[in-house]
C-alpha positions as CSV (number, residue, x, y, z in Angstrom):
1,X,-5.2,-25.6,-71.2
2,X,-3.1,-28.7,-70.8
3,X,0.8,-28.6,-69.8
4,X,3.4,-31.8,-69.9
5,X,5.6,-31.5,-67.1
6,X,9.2,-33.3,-67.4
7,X,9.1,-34.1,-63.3
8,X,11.1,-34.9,-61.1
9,X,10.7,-36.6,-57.5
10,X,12.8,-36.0,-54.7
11,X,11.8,-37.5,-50.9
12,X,12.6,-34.5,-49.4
13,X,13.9,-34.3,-45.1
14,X,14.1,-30.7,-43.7
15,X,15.6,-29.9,-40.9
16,X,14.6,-26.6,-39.0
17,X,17.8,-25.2,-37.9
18,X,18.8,-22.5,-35.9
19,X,21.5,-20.7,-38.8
20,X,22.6,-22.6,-41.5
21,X,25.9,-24.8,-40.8
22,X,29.8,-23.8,-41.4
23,X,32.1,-26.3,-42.4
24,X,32.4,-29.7,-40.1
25,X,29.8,-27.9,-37.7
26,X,27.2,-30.5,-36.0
27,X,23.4,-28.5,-35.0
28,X,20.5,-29.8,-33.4
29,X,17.1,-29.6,-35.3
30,X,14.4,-27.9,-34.0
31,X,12.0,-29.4,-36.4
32,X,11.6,-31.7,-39.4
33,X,9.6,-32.2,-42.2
34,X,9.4,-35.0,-44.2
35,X,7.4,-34.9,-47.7
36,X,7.2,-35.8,-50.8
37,X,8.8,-33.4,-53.2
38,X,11.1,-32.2,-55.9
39,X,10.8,-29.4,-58.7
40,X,8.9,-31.0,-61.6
41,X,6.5,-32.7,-58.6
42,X,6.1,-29.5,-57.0
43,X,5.2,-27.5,-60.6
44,X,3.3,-30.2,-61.4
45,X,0.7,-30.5,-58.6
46,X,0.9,-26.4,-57.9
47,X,-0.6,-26.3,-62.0
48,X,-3.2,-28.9,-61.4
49,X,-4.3,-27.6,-57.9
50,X,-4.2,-23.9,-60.0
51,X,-6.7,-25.6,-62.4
52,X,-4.7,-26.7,-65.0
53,X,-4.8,-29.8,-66.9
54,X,-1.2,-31.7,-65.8
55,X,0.7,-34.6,-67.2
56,X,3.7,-35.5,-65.3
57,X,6.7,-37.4,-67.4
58,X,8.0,-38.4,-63.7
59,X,11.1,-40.6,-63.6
60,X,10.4,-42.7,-59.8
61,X,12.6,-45.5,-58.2
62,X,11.4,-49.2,-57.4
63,X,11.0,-48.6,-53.7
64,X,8.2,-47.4,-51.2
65,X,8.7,-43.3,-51.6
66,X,7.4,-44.0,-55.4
67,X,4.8,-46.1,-54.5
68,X,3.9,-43.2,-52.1
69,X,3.6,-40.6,-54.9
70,X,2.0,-42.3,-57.4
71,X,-1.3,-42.8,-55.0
72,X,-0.4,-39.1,-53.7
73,X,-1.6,-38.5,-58.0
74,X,-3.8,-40.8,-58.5
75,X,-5.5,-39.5,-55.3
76,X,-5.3,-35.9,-56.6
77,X,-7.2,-36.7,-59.5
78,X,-4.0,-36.2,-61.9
79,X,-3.1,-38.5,-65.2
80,X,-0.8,-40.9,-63.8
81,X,0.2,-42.4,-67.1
82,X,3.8,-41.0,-67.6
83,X,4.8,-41.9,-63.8
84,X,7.6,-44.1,-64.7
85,X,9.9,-46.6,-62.9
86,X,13.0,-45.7,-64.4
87,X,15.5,-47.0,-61.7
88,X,15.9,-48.9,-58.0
89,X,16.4,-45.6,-56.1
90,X,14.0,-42.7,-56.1
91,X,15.3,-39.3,-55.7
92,X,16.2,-38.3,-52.3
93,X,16.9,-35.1,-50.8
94,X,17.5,-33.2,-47.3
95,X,17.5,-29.8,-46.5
96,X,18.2,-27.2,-43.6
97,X,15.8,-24.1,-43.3
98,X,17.0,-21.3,-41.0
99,X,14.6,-19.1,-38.7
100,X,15.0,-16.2,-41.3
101,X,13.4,-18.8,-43.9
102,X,17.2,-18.9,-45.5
103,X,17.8,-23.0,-46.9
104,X,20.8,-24.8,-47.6
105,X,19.6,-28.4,-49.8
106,X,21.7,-31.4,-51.2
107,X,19.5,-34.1,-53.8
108,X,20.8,-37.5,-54.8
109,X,19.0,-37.5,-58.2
110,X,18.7,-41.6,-58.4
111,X,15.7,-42.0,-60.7
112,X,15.7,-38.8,-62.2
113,X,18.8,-39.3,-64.1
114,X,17.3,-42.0,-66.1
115,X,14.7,-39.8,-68.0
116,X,15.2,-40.7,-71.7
117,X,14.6,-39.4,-75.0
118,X,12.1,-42.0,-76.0
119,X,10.2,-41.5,-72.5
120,X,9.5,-38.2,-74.1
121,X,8.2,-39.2,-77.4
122,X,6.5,-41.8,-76.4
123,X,4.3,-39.1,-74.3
124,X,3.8,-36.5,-77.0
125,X,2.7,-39.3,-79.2
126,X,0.2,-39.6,-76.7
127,X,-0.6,-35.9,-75.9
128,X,-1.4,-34.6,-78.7
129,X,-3.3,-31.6,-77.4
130,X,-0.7,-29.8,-75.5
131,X,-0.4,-25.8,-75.1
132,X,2.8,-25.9,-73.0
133,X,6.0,-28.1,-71.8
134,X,7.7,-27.3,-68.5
135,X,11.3,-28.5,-67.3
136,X,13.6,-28.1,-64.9
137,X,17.0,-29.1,-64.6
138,X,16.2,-32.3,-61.9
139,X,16.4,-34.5,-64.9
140,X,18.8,-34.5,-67.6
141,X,18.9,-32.3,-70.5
142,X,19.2,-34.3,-74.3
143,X,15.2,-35.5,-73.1
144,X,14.4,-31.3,-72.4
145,X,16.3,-30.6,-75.3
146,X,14.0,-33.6,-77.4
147,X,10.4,-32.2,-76.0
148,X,11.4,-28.7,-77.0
149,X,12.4,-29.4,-80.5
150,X,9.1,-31.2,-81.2
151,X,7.1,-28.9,-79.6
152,X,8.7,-26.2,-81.9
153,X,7.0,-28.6,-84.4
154,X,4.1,-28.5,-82.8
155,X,3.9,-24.9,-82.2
156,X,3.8,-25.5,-78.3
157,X,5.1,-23.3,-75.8
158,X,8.1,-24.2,-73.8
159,X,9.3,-22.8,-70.3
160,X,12.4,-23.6,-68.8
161,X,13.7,-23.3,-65.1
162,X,17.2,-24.4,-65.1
163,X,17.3,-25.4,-61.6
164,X,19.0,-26.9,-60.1
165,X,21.5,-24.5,-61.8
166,X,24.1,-25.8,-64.4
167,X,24.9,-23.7,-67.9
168,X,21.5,-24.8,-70.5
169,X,23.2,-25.6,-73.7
170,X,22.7,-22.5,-76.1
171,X,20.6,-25.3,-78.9
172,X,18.5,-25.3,-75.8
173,X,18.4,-21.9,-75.3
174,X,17.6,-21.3,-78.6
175,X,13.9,-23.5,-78.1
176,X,13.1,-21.8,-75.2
177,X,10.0,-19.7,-75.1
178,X,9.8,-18.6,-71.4
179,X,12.6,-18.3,-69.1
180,X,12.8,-18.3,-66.0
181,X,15.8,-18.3,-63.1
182,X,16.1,-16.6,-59.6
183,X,19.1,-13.9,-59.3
184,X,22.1,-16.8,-58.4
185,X,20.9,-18.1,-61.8
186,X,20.7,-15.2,-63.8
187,X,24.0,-14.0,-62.5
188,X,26.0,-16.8,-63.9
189,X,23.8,-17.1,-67.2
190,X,25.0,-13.6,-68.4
191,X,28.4,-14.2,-66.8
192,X,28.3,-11.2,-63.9
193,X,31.2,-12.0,-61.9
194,X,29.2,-9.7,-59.1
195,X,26.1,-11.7,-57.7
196,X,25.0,-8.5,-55.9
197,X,23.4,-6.7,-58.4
198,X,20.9,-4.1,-57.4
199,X,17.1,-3.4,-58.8
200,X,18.0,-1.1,-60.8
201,X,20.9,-3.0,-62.8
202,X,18.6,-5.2,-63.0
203,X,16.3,-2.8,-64.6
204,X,18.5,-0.8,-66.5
205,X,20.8,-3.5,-68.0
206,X,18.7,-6.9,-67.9
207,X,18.1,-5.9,-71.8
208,X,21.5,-5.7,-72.9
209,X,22.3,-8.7,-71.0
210,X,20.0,-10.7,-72.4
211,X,21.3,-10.1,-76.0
212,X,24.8,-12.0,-75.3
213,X,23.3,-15.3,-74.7
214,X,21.7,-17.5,-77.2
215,X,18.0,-17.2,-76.0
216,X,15.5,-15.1,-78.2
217,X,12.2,-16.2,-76.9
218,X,9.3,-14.7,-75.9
219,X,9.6,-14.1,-71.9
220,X,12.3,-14.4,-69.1
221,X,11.8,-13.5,-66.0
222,X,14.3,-13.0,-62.9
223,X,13.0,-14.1,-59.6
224,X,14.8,-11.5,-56.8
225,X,13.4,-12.9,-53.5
226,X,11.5,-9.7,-51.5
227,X,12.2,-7.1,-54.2
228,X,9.8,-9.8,-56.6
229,X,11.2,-10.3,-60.1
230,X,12.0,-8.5,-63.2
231,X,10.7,-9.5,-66.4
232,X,11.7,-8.9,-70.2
233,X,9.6,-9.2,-73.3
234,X,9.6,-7.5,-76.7
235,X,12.3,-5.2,-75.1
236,X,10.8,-4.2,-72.8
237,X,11.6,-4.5,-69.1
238,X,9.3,-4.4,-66.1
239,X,9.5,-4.8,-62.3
240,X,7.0,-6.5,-60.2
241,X,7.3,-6.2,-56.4
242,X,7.2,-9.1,-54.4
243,X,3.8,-9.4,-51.7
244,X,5.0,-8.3,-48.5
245,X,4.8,-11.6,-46.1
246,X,6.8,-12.9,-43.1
247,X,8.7,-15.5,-45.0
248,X,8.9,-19.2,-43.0
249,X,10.5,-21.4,-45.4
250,X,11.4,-20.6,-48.9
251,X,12.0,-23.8,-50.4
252,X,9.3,-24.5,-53.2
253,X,8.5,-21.0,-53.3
254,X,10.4,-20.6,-56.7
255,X,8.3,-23.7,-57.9
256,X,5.2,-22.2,-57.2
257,X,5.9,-18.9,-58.6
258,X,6.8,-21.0,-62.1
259,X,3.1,-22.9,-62.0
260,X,1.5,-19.5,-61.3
261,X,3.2,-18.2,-64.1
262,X,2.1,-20.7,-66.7
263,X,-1.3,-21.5,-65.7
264,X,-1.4,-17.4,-65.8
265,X,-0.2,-17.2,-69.6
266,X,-2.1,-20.2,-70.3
267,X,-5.4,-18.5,-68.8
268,X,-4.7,-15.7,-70.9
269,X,-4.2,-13.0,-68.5
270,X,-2.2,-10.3,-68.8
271,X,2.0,-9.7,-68.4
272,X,1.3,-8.0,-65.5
273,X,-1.5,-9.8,-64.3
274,X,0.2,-13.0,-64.9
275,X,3.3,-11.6,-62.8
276,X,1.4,-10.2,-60.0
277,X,-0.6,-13.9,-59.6
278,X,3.2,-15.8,-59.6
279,X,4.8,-13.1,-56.9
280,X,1.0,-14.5,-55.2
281,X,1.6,-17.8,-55.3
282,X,5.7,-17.9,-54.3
283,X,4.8,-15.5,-51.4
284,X,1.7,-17.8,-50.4
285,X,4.2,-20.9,-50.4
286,X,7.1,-18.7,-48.1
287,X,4.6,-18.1,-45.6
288,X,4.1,-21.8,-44.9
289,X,5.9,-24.5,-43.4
290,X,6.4,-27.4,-46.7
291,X,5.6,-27.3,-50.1
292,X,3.1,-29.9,-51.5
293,X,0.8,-29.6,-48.5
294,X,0.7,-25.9,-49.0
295,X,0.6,-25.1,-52.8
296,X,-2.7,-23.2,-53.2
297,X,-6.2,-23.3,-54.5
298,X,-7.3,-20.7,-57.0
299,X,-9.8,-19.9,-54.2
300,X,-6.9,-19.5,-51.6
301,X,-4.9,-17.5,-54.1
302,X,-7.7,-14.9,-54.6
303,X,-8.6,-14.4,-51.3
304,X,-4.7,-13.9,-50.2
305,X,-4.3,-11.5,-53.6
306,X,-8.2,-9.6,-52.2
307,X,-6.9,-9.1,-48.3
308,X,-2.9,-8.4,-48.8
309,X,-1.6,-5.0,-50.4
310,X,-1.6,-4.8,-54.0
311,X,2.4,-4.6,-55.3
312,X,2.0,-2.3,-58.3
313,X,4.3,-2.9,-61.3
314,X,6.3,-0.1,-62.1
């Protein structure tokens, strides 16, 4: 199975804090980790260390930090082809993580705003053997928007996670094939003007929701933190419950719960099976301090899915 990520990097700085700050309030970190991250990064290494085969479309600056990552891939055996310098500053981001694994993150995008059309079909000229492309919404949307229309072509899958949030454009939408956003997310895609919404609206109405916005594909899932996610396909809606876990830092969580998912799909498994291996892999990431450092092993993954309760779907 082979999956083109459109990456993004971010040099990521988080700050263990002791509550998240209010306005013009100054805290003292506990702690600070410094790594090499960002969503397409992060989805693109969890896939590969999962087993599948990964290109990365990366957009990197013309400083040290992408010099850094592109021997970080090249070291992990990953094609480094598509790890292009796009711009004088990489991406650069800094976070704070609260004791109760809560995060609060700002990204300068730099680089990752200079991902182009052409960047993408000069890759799937090159690729031609391709089963899925992944994006996320680090990098701008006409080069998405251009990878999902030829891999309709093509007859590839596509997933989206349009996160960092902003409203997808219903065209792409519309050449979507998985979907996936956490609750914030889903919230504001079906315009809900109430963010709290419980399991069971979730449950009952994530259907009928669905139906007001352009997307007709084939999946979409809604990632709910510790109740797991919901997912919709064919009409039909199901409920996965999240691996119960003391949660240390959430960030990346989300993008290893995406990689799960696809190498899942890709591997053939099962809706629930593929579900239950995602809520695995986002859990496995929460209970660890960092992302890339941390994203698992198939071998890792089984033993924590072997010696942790089983969440049933229901």
């Amino acid at each position: 199975m082979s999956i083109l990520v459109l990456a993004s990097y971010v040099h990521a700085h988080c700050l263990n804090v002791e509550h998240l700050p209010c306005s013009g309030e100054s805290l003292q970190a506990t702690g600070m980790i410094e790594e090499h991250g960002g969503k397409g990064l992060n989805v693109g290494i969890a896939a590969h260390r999962l087993g599948a085969e990964v290109a990365m479309l990366l957009p990197l600056g013309m400083d040290s930090a992408a010099d850094e990552v592109i021997e970080l891939i090249k070291n992990a055996g990953m094609n480094s082809r598509w790890l292009l310098k796009t711009g004088p500053q990489s991406g650069f981001g800094v976070g704070f993580i609260s004791p109760t694994s809560e995060n609060f993150l700002a990204v300068y995008p730099g680089a990752n705003t200079l991902l182009k059309e052409e960047h993408v079909e000069q890759a799937l000229v090159s690729l031609p053997h391709l089963n899925l492309i992944y994006a996320q919404f680090e990098i701008p949307e006409a080069p998405i928007h251009r990878a999902f229309q030829i891999a309709g072509q093509r007859g590839i899958r596509t997933m989206l996670n349009p996160s960092p949030w902003r409203q997808p454009d219903p065209g792409l939408l519309k050449l979507t094939d998985i979907l996936v956003v956490n609750e914030t997310e889903a919230a504001a895609l079906f315009g809900l003007s109430n963010n709290v919404i419980s399991l069971a609206q979730w449950l009952s109405n994530l259907c009928k929701w669905t139906q007001q916005i352009a997307w007709s594909g084939e999946l979409l899932v809604v990632t709910l933190g510790e109740a797991g996610c919901v997912a919709l396909t064919k009409g039909v809606v199901l409920h996965q419950p999240a691996w119960p876990i003391a949660a240390l830092d959430a960030t990346g969580a989300g993008d290893a719960f995406s990689a799960g998912l696809a190498t899942a799909l890709l591997n053939s498994l099962s809706l629930t099976e593929a579900l239950r291996l995602a809520c695995a892999c986002g859990a496995w990431v929460a209970k660890h301090h960092g992302v890339l450092r941390c994203l698992p092993t198939p071998a890792e993954i089984d033993h924590f899915m072997k010696t942790n309760p089983i969440p049933k779907l229901v």
